[in-house]
N, C-alpha and C positions, 0 to 999 in steps of 0.2 A: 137299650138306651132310650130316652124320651127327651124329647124336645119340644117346645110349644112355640108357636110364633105370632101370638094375638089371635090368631083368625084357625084358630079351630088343628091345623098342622092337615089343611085341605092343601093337597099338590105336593105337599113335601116329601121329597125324596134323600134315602143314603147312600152312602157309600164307605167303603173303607182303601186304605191304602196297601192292602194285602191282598192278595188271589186265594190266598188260603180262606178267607172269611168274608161271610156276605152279611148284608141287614135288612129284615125287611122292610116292608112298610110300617109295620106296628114296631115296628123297632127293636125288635127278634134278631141277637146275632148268632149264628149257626155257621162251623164250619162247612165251606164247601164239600169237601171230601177228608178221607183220611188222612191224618197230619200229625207228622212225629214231631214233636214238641222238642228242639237242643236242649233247653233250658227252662228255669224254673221260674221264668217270667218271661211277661210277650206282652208290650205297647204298639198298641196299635192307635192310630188314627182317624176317627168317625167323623164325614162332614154329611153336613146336610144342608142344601141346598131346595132354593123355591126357583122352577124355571119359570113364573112368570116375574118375577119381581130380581132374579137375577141375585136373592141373597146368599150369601153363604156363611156356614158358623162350623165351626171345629170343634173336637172333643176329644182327648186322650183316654182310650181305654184301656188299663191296664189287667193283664190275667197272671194269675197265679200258678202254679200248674201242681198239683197235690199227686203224691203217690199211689199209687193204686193198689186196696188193699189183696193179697191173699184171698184163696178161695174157706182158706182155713178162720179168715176175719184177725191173721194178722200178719202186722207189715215185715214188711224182707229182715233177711236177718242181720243182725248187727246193728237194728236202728231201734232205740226205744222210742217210744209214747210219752212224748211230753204233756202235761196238760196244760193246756194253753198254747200248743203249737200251729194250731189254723189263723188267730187271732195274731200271735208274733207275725206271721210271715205276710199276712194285711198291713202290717204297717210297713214305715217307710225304712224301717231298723233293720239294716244286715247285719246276721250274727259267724261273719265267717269263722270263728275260733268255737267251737262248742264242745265241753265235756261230757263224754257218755260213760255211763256205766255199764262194767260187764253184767254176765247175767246171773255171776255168783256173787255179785255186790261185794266183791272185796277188790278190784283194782279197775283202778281207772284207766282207758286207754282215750287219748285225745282223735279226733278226728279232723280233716278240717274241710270246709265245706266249698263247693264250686260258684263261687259267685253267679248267679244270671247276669246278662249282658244290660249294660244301660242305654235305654234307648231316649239320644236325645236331639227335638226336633232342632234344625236347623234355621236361620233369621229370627230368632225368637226375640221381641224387643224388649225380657228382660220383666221388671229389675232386674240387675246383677248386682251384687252376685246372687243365682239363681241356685237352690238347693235341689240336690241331685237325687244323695241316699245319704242315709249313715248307717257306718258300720263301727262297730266294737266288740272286743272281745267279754266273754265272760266272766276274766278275771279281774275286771276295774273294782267289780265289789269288793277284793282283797287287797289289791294293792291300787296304783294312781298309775294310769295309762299315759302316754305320751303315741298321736298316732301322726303318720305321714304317708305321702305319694311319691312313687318316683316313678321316671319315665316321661316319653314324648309326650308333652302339653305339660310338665307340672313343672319336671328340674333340668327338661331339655327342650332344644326348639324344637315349635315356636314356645316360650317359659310363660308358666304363671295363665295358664288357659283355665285348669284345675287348680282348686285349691282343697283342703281340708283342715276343718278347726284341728288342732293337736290336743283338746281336752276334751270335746263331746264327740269326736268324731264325725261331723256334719262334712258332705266332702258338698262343693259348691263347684258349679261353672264361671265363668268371669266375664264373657262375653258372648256377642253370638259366633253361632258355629255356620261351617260353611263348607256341602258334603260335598261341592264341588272340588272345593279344598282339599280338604283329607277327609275323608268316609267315616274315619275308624280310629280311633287312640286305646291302646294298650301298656295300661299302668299296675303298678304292685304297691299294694296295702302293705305296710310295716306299724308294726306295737311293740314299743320298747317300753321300759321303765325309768321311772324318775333319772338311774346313770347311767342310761341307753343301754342297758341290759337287751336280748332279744328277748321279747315275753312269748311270741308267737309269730309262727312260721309266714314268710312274705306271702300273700292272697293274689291273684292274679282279675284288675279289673279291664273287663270289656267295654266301652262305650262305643255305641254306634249313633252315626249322625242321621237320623231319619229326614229322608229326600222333602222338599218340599219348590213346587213347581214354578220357578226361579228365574229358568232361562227361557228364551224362542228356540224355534226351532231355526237355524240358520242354514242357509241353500249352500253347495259349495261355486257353485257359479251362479251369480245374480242375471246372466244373460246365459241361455242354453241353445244351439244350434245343431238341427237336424234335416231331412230332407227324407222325402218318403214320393213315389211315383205316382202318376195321376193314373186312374183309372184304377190304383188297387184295391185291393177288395176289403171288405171291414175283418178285422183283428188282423190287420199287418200290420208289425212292429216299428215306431217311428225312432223311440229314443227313450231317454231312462233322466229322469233328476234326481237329486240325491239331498234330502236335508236332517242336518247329525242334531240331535237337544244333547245340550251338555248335563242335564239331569239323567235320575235313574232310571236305564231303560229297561229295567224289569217290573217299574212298576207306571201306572197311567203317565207318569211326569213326564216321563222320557218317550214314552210311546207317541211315533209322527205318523198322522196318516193324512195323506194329499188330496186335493180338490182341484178338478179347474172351475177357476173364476168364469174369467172372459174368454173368448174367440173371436178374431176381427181378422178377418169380416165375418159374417152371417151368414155364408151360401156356400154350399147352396142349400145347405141346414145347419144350423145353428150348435148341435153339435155334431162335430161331424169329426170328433176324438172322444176320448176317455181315457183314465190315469187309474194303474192301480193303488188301490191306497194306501195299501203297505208298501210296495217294490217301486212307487214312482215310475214304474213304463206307461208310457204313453203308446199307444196303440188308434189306427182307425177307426169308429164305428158304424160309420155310415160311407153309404158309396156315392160315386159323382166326383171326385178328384179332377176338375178338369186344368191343367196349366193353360190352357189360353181361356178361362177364365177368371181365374184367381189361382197367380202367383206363387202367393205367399200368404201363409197365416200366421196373426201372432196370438201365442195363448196364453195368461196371466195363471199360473200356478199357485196352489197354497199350501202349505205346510203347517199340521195345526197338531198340539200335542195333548195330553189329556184325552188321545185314542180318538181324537178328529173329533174333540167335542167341543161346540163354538161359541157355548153359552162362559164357557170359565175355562176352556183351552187359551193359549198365548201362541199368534202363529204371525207368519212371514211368507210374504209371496219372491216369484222368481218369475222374469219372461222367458217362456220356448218359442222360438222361432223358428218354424218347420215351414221350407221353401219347397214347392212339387215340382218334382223334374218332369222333363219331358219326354216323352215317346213318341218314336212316328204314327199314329195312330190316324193322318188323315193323310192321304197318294193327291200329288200338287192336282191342278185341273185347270184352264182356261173356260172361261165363262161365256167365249164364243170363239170359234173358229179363225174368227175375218175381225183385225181391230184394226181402225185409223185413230191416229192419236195427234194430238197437236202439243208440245211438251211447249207450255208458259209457263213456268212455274206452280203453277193452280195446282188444286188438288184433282180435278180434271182430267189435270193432265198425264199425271203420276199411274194410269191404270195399266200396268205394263201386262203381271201376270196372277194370279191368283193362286194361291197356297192354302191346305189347310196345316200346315206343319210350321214351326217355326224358324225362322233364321239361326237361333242360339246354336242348333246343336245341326249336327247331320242331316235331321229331320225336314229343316228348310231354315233361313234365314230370315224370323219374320216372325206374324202373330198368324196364329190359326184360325178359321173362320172367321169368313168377311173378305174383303178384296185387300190384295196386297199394293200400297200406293207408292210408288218410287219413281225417281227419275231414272232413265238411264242409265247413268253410271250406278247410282243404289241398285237396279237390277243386274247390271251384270258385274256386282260383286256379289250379290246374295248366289249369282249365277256358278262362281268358281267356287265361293263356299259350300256348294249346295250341288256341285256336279251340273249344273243347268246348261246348258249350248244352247247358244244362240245362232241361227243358221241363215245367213241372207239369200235369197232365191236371186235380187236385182237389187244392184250399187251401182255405185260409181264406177264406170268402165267393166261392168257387165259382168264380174267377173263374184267368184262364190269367196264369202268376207265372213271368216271369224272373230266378231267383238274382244280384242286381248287387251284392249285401253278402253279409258273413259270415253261419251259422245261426247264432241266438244260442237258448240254451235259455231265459231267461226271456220272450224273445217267440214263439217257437214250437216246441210241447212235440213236432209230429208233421207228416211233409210226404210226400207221395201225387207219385213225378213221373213223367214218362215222361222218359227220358235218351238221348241221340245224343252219339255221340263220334264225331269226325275228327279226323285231321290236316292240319295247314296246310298243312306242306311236302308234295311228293307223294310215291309212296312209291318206293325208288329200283326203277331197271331191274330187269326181271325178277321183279320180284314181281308175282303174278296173285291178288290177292285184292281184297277190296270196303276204299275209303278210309272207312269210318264204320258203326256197331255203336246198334244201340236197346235200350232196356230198362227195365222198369219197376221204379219204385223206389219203397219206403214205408219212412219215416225217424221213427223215433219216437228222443227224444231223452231222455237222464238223465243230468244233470251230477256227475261222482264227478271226485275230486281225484286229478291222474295224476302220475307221476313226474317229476322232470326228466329230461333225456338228455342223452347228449354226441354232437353233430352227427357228429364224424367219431372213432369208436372201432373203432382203437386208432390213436393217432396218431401219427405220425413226423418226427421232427426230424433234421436233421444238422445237427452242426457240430464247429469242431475240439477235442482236448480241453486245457485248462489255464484252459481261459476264465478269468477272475478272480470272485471273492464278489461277489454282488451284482447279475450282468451279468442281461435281462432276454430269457428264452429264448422265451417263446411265452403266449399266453393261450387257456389250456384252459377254453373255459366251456361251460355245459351250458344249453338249452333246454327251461323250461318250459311243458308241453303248454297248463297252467291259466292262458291268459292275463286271461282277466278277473276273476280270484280277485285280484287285488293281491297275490299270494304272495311272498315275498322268499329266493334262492335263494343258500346258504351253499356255501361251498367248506374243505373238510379234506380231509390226507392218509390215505390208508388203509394204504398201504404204499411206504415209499420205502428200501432197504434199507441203502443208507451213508450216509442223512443229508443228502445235496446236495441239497435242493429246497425251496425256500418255494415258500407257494399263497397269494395273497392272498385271503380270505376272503368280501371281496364280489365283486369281480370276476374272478376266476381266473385274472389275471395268477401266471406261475410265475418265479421266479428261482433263483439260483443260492444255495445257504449256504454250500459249499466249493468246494472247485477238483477238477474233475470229472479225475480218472484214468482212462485207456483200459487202464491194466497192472492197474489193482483188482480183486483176487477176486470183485467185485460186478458185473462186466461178463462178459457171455457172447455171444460173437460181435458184440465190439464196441458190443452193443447194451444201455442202460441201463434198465432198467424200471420206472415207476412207478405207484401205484392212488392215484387220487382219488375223493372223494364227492362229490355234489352232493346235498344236501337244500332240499327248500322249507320251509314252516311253517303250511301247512294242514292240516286235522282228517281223518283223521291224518295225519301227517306223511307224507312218499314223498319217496323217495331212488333215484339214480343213481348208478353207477359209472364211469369211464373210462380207459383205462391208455394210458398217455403214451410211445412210446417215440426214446428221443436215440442217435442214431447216431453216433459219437465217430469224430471223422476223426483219425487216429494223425500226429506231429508228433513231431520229435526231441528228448524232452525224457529220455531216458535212454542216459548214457555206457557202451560195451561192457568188460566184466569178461574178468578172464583167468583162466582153471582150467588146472592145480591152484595152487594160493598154497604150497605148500611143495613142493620135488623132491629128486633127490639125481641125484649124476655124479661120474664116475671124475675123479684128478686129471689123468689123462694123457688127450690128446683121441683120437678116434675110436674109442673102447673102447665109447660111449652116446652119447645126443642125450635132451634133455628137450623131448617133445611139448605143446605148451600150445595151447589153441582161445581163441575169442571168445565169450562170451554177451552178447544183450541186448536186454531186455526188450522194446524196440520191433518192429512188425512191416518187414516191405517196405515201401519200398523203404530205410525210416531203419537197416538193421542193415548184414550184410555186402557186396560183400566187404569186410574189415577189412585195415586196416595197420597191421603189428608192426611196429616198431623200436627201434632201441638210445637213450636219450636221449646227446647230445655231453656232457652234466655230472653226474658226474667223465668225467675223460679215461679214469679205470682201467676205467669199462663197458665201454667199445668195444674198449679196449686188449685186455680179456682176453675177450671174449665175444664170439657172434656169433648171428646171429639169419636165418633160412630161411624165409621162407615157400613156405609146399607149396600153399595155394589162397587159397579168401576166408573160410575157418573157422578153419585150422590154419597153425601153424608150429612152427618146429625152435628150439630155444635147443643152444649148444652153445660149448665151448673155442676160441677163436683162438689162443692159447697155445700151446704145447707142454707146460708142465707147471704146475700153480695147485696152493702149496698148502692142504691139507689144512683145513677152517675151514665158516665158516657163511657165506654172504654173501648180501647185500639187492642182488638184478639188480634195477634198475627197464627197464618195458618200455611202451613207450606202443602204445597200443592206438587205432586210428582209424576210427570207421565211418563209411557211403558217405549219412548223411543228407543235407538242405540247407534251412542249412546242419550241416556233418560235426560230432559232436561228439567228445573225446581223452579218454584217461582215461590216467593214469601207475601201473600196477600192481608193483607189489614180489612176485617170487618170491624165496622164501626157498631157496635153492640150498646144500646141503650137498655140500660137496666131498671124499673122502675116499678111500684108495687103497683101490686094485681088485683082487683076482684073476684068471688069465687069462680066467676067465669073464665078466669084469665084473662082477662083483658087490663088493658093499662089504664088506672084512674085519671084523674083531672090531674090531682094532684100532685099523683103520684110522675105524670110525664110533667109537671113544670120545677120538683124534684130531680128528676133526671136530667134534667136540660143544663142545669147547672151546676154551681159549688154546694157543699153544705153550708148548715147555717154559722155552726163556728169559723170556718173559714171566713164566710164572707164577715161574720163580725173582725175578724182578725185584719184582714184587708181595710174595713171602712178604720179602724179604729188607728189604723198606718199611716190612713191617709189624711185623716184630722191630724196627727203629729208631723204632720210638714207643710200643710201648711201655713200650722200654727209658728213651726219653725220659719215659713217665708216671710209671713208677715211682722216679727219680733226683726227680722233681719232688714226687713225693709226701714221698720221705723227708727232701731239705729243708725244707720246711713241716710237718714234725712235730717237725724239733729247734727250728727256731726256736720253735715252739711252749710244748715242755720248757725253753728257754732262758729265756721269758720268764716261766714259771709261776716260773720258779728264782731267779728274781732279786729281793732282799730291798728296803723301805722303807729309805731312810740316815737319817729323823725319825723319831720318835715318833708313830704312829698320831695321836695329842691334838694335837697340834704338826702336823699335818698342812695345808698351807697349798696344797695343789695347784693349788686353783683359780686361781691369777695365777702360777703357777711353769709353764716349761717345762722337761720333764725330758729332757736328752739322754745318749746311749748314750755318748758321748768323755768321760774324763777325765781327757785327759793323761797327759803322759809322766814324774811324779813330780819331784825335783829335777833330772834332770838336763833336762828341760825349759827350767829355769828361768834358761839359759845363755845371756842377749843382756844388751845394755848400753841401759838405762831411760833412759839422756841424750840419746840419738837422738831422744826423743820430746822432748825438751824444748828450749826455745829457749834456742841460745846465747849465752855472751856475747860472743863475738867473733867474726868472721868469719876469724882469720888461720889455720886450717888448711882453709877452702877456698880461697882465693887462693896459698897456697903447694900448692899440686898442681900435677902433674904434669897440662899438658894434654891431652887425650883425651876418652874419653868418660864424662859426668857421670855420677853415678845419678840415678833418679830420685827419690828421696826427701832429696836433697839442698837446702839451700835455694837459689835462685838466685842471682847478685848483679845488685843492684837498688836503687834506691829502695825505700825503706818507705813504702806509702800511710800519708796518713791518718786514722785515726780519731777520728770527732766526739767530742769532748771532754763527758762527763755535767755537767749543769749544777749547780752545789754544791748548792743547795735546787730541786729540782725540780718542775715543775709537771704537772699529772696529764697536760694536754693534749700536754706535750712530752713521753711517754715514747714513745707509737706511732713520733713522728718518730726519734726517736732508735735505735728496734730498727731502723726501715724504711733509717737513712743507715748505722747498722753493719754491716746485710746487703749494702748495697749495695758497701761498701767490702771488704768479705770476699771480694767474688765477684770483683772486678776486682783483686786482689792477687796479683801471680804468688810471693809468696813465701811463702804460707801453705802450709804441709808437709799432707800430703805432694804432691807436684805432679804423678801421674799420674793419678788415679781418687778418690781417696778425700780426703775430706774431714773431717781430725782438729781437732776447735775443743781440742785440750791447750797454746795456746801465750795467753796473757792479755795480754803487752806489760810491757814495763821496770817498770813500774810502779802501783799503785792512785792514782784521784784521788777516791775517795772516803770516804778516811779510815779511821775506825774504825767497825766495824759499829753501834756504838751508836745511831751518823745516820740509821740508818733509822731510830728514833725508834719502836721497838716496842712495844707494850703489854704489860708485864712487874707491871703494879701488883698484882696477885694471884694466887693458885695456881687453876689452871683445872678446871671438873668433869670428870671422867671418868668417873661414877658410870652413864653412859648407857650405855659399854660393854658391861655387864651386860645388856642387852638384847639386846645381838645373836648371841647363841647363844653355844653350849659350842664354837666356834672361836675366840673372841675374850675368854675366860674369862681365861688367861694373862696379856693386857694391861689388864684390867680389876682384876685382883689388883695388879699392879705398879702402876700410874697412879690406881687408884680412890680416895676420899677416906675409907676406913677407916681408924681409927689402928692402928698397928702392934703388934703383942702385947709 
């Protein structure tokens, strides 16, 4: 295989995804060792990688695997010599159906051939559908083949994973594959003929899904707990972690091998374990275990796959937490014979006995090396936990007094003892000193009011960060020395510096007020820091401090960012390339490496852009094109980090496009081109915007004559005569006499009907009257009655409506025709009230509009 990579192929290294086969550095691939070949083809996968620059590129090697001839120079029996069979079995054309000839060339026997397995990489992004192999039989040159797949992935779930043309025989994948998924699909080739005849025996296909390095290695415990004895010696066994890759663990993918990170503390050497890399046992390597002087160690573990290779492994850590027991390894001792002591409170005053073994265990109650400081009653419980006697020589009433209670200062002010200390357990191997220490002691006592404390300062929490408001982290309370004062001990913060922390004030339960950030300026090595107080309320008061701290286990809760957000590139391709990286905010294992890609929407992204990645930080933006012009454009580019679960973010570079000089660089020109529209545009726009306002101002200067038109136009009345109010006044008025050109008898009812009956038949008008009967109308009663006049409107409306001959007969309804004649005489018969001349004189009241009618009609006599 050969690769180049600009710079000569200095540093680059291969590999392959097989054990069976190596490559060299010239790019020589040479079986490992002896290797029986299943099958009659073998893909393999060639990558090469640069470890300074972190690239990596892939390669599909496919082999062939040819028979091996006879020592006689020919092949096995029953297989002839095709010519042209080295060249068939290079291509991509499987022949599983082939005819051979016997060897007396007169009958043919069919054979049929064992398909090789298909080997297909898994995540592949395609296109799909992606073409796999084609096979066909021999006989399509005689007759018209019809071919198909059945089995799991084509005509059974999951369906439609495989497909194949049913005339060329091209069989195709449809999507990506997924070996976590299923490894392996086993399908059968069928050739029928045009009326599904069988043409040839069902072929049995293999496809395997070749592993590609997908998952982390995952811990099965995120927190591990162990304990190992102080003083043990290096390769003693502490504890074992365990982390499973869900890829293939026969090949690098799958292969975990472990690291420790950290150790904290540092002493009293730095490493003072080691982890095997395969089996995860942690073991000792150095000595010095001391439990009274470090506890407890936490060690950061790592799990990395790719055979613990950390340049393009994918890994994940876990805390072990190995706490050193204790052993009696120091015989207690008094640091002098003869003590006076004054118990205040003080620390002083506390010097009862000295111990090298600890309180916890048998060993002693207490810390080892250094002076053990206690009151009184703290010594003579460390005393019954620890076997210790306490022996007074001279008391109160002279008499020999075994401490079984607390000292209390109001019953006794001073105490005279002689004191033995042993221990219980014995002391381990190899110590050569005395189990137990005498000493005399005189205790005089004075009650002062002591501080609280906080049992374990500074204290440590872990957990992960986002916890929610409210959530209830730990209860930090302090211990007051003054137990028989009744004192009552308050809790405030002293310093908490973004605000995240309530204290409950009686109990020192602490919760959460915000949502704890591991990215916050207020976090420094992960670690969050807080000061509390603890006060009592005794004369005078005394006060404690404690500091609290929370170790924030980092979780994927920030999406990776792409630098720069603005570029520039030639229009024409391979003149430039716009370099873009990943940031984000999170640590390992939640950041790199990242995946750039193009999004599928629009089509025109991908269409015209294309996108490189060079590691797990960096990638290439760059023209697919051959020529983009000249403009601003918004690349969107999604950006993917390696957390779990991954989280995406879709970032917009803003890409100026602009022509180039031979140096690549952006002309004058060419950047005041790219800054804007083209030129047809903008003539399109200017040419839009001259038609409106030409439209505003044709709009304006009609509404200014009409305007003038209207101020212009004169009263036809006399201002005083002015009657507006019930008139409406319209702009028409007629076309003068010659208007006045129709004949008024149309409106009028005829007297006869003989010039419509003499017409000419065709089509009527419509304002003609029909011929017809004449409804009709109720007859008015000569002296009428009031009741009967409603009946009377209500029977001539009714009569109106149902008369087809009442003109005019399309739409409109004209009441101008009365009927032949009146039946009700002379008007006289309405019988009016005429007896006197009527006032008008009220007129006069209703304003200077109705003056006029009031002079005319009013009851003044006439001059």
């Amino acid at each position: 295989v050969k690769f180049n990579n600009c710079a000569g192929n200095k540093g680059v290294q291969y590999e392959t995804n097989s054990l069976d086969f190596k490559v060299r550095v010239d790019g020589t691939m040479y079986a490992a060792h002896q290797v029986q070949m299943p099958s009659k083809q073998l893909i393999l996968m060639v990558t090469a990688w640069d470890p300074q620059t972190l690239g990596r590129w892939e390669a599909i090697v496919r082999f062939l695997v040819a028979e091996k001839l006879q020592h006689n120079g020919h092949k096995p029996k029953g297989r002839k010599t095709v010519p042209g069979e080295l060249v068939q079995q290079q291509s991509d054309t499987l022949l599983p159906w082939r005819q051979h000839q016997s060897a007396n060339g007169l009958r043919r026997q069919k054979r049929d051939w064992v398909i090789p397995p298909i080997n297909v990489p898994e995540n592949s992004r395609g296109p799909f559908p992606q073409q796999l192999v084609r096979i066909r039989s021999d006989k399509d040159k005689e007759i018209h083949i019809r071919y198909s797949i059945t089995g799991v992935g084509a005509d059974q779930p999951p369906m439609e994973v495989f497909s194949i043309d049913p005339v060329s025989g091209r069989m195709y994948v449809t999507r990506p594959m997924d070996r976590e998924e299923r490894a392996s699909y086993h399908l059968r080739a069928h050739a029928v003929d045009m009326n599904g005849n069988k043409v040839e025996n069902p072929i049995d296909l293999y496809i395997y899904v070749i592993d590609m390095n997908d998952n982390r290695p995952e811990f099965i415990n995120q927190v591990y707990n162990g304990s190992v004895d102080e003083g043990s010696k290096p390769g003693t066994y502490v504890m074992t972690v365990t982390a499973n890759d869900a890829d293939d663990s026969t090949t690098a993918n799958g292969m975990v091998r472990y690291r420790i990170v950290t150790q904290t503390p540092q002493s009293p050497s730095q490493n003072m374990f080691t982890i095997n890399s395969e089996t995860g046992d942690i073991v000792t390597v150095a000595a010095g275990l001391d439990r009274e002087k470090v506890q407890q160690y936490i060690v950061i573990v790592q799990a990395t796959d790719m055979e613990g290779n950390l340049n393009y492994g994918l890994s994940n850590t876990a805390t072990a937490i190995i706490t050193v027991t204790d052993v009696n390894d120091n015989p207690p001792e008094f640091t002098t014979s003869t003590v006076t002591l004054g118990v205040l409170g003080t620390p002083a005053a506390r010097r009862v006995v000295v111990s090298r073994a600890g309180c916890v265990t048998a060993a002693w109650p207490g810390t080892e090396r250094g002076e053990r400081r206690d009151t009184p009653r703290q010594a003579h419980t460390c005393a019954r936990s620890c076997s210790l006697r306490f022996l007074s020589t001279r008391g109160p009433g002279g008499k020999m007094q075994r401490f079984t209670a607390a000292v209390d200062y109001e019953m006794n002010r001073a105490f005279m003892l002689t004191v033995m200390v042993s221990n219980q357990a014995p002391l381990a191997s190899g110590i050569q000193m005395s189990f137990q220490s005498t000493a005399g002691v005189t205790i005089s006592v004075t009650d002062v009011n002591e501080a609280p404390y906080f049992p374990t300062n500074h204290k440590l929490i872990r957990l992960e960060e986002g916890v929610p408001t409210g959530t209830v982290l730990t209860t930090f309370s302090a211990v007051d020395p003054d137990r028989f004062m009744q004192q009552a001990v308050r809790y405030s913060k002293l310093s908490d510096p973004a605000n995240w922390l309530n204290i409950n004030a009686t109990n020192g339960q602490i919760t959460t007020a915000a949502v704890l950030d591991r990215e916050s300026d207020y976090i420094k090595n992960n670690v969050y820091e807080a000061t509390f107080l603890a006060a009592d309320n005794g004369i005078p008061p005394a006060s404690g401090t404690g500091t609290l701290q929370i170790y924030l286990i980092d979780i994927n809760d920030n999406a990776p960012e792409l630098l720069p957000k603005e570029a520039q590139i030639c229009e024409k391709p391979n003149l430039n390339v716009i370099n873009i990286t990943a940031a984000d905010a999170d640590i390992d294992p939640n950041i790199g490496p990242f995946v750039f890609e193009l999004p599928s929407v629009p089509s025109a992204v991908r269409k015209n852009w294309t996108i490189t990645r060079l590691n797990g930080d960096y990638a290439q933006l760059s023209l697919r094109i051959m020529y983009l012009e000249a403009g601003v454009y918004d690349v969107p580019i999604i950006v993917t980090d390696s957390g779990n679960p991954p989280l995406y973010n879709t970032c917009v570079i803003k890409v100026k496009v602009c022509p180039c000089d031979e140096n690549g660089d952006c002309t004058t020109i060419g950047a005041v081109a790219a800054a804007g529209l083209g030129t047809g545009a903008i003539i399109a726009i200017l040419i839009c915007i001259i038609i409106l306002l030409t439209m505003v101002l044709l709009f304006v200067v009609w509404m200014k004559r009409r305007e003038k038109e209207r101020h212009t136009k004169q009263l036809l009345i006399d201002p005083e005569d002015d009657v507006r109010d019930n008139i409406l006044k319209y702009d028409e008025e007629g076309g003068g006499e010659e208007d006045q050109d129709y004949d008024l008898s149309q409106l009028q009812q005829p007297e006869t009907m003989d010039h419509v009956l003499n017409k000419t038949p065709g089509v009527r008008r419509v304002d003609e009257r029909p011929i017809g009967a004449e409804p009709q109308y109720p007859i008015r009663p000569v002296i009428p009655h009031p009741g009967d006049i409603g009946d009377f409107i209500n029977e001539g409306l009714r009569a109106a409506d149902n008369d087809p001959t009442a003109p005019p007969y399309d739409s409109l309804l004209v009441f101008d025709y009365e009927g032949s004649g009146s039946t009700a005489g002379s008007v006289s018969s309405l019988n009016s009230s005429s007896s006197g001349d009527q006032d008008y004189d009220y007129l006069n009241d209703w304003g200077p509009r109705f003056k006029k009618l009031a002079d005319m009609y009013g009851g003044g006599e006439e001059d």
